[in-house]
C-alpha positions as CSV (number, residue, x, y, z in Angstrom):
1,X,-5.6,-51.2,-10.5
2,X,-4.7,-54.5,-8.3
3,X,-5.7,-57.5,-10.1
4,X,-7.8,-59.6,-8.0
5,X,-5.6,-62.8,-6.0
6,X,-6.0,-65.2,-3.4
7,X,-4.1,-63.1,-0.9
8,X,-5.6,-59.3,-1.7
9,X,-9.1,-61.1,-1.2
10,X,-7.3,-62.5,2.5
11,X,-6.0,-59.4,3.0
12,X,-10.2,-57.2,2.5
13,X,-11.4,-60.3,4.2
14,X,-9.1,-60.0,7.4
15,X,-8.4,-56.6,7.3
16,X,-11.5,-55.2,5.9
17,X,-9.7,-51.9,4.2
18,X,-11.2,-50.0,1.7
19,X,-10.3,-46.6,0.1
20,X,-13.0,-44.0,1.0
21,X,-10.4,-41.0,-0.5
22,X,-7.5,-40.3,-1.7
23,X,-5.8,-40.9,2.2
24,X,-8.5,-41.7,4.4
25,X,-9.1,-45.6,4.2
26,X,-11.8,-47.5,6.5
27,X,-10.8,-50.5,7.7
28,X,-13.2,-53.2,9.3
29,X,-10.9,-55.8,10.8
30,X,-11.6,-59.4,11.6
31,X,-9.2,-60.9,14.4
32,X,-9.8,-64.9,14.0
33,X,-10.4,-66.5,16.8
34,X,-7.3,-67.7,19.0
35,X,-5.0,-64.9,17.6
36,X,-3.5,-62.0,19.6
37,X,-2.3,-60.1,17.1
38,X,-2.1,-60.1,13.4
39,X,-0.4,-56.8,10.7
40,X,0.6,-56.1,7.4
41,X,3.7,-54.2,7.3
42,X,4.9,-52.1,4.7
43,X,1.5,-51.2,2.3
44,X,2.6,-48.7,-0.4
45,X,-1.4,-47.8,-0.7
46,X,-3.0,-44.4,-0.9
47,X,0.0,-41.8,-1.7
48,X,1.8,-43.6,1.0
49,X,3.8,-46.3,2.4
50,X,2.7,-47.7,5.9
51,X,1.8,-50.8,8.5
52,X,-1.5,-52.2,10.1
53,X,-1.9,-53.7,13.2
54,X,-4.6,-55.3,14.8
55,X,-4.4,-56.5,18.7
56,X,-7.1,-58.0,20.9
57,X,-7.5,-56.1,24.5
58,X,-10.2,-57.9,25.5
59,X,-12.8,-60.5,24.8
60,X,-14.9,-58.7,21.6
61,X,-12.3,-55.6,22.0
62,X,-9.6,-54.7,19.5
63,X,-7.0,-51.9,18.8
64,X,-6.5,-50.5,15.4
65,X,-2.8,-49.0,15.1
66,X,-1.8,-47.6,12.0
67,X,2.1,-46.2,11.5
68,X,4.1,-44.9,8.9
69,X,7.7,-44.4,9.8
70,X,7.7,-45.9,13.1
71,X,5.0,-43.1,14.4
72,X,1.9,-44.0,15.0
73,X,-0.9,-42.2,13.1
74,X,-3.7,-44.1,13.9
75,X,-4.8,-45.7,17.2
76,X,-8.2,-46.7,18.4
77,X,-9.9,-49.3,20.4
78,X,-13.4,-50.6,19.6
79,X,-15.5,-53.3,19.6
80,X,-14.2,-56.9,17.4
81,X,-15.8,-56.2,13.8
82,X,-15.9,-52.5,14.3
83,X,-15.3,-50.2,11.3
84,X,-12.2,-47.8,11.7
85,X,-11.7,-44.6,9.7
86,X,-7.7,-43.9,9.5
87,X,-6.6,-41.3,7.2
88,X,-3.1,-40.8,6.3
């Protein structure tokens, strides 16, 4: 199991991911003000290796976009500080 450090508690702060399986992962993300855009690339997490990104759309609107490969497995819009279920 991780150890805890500064940046895994950046990364459930800002990202909000938690297992909820053995694939399927929620994650809750948290675009700071300002920012268009923010990922984390390459995650070896859950059986699997794969990227996270998080873009703004609108004011309080955010896409979730999860890939593995270059294809996208994952991609949903919802409100900022929505929860997202992505399952690999």
């Amino acid at each position: 199991m991780f150890g805890r450090s500064r940046s895994l508690e950046s990364i459930e702060g800002l990202f909000g991911i938690h297992p909820v399986g053995l694939r399927p992962f929620d994650c809750t993300p948290r675009l700071p003000s300002g920012w268009d855009r923010m990922s984390l690339d390459d995650i070896t997490a859950f059986g699997s290796r794969f990227s996270v990104e998080v873009r703004a759309e609108a004011p309080e609107k955010i896409r979730l976009i999860v890939t593995r490969d270059g294809k996208a497995l994952f991609s949903e819009a919802g409100a900022s500080g929505a929860a997202f279920r992505a399952n690999l």
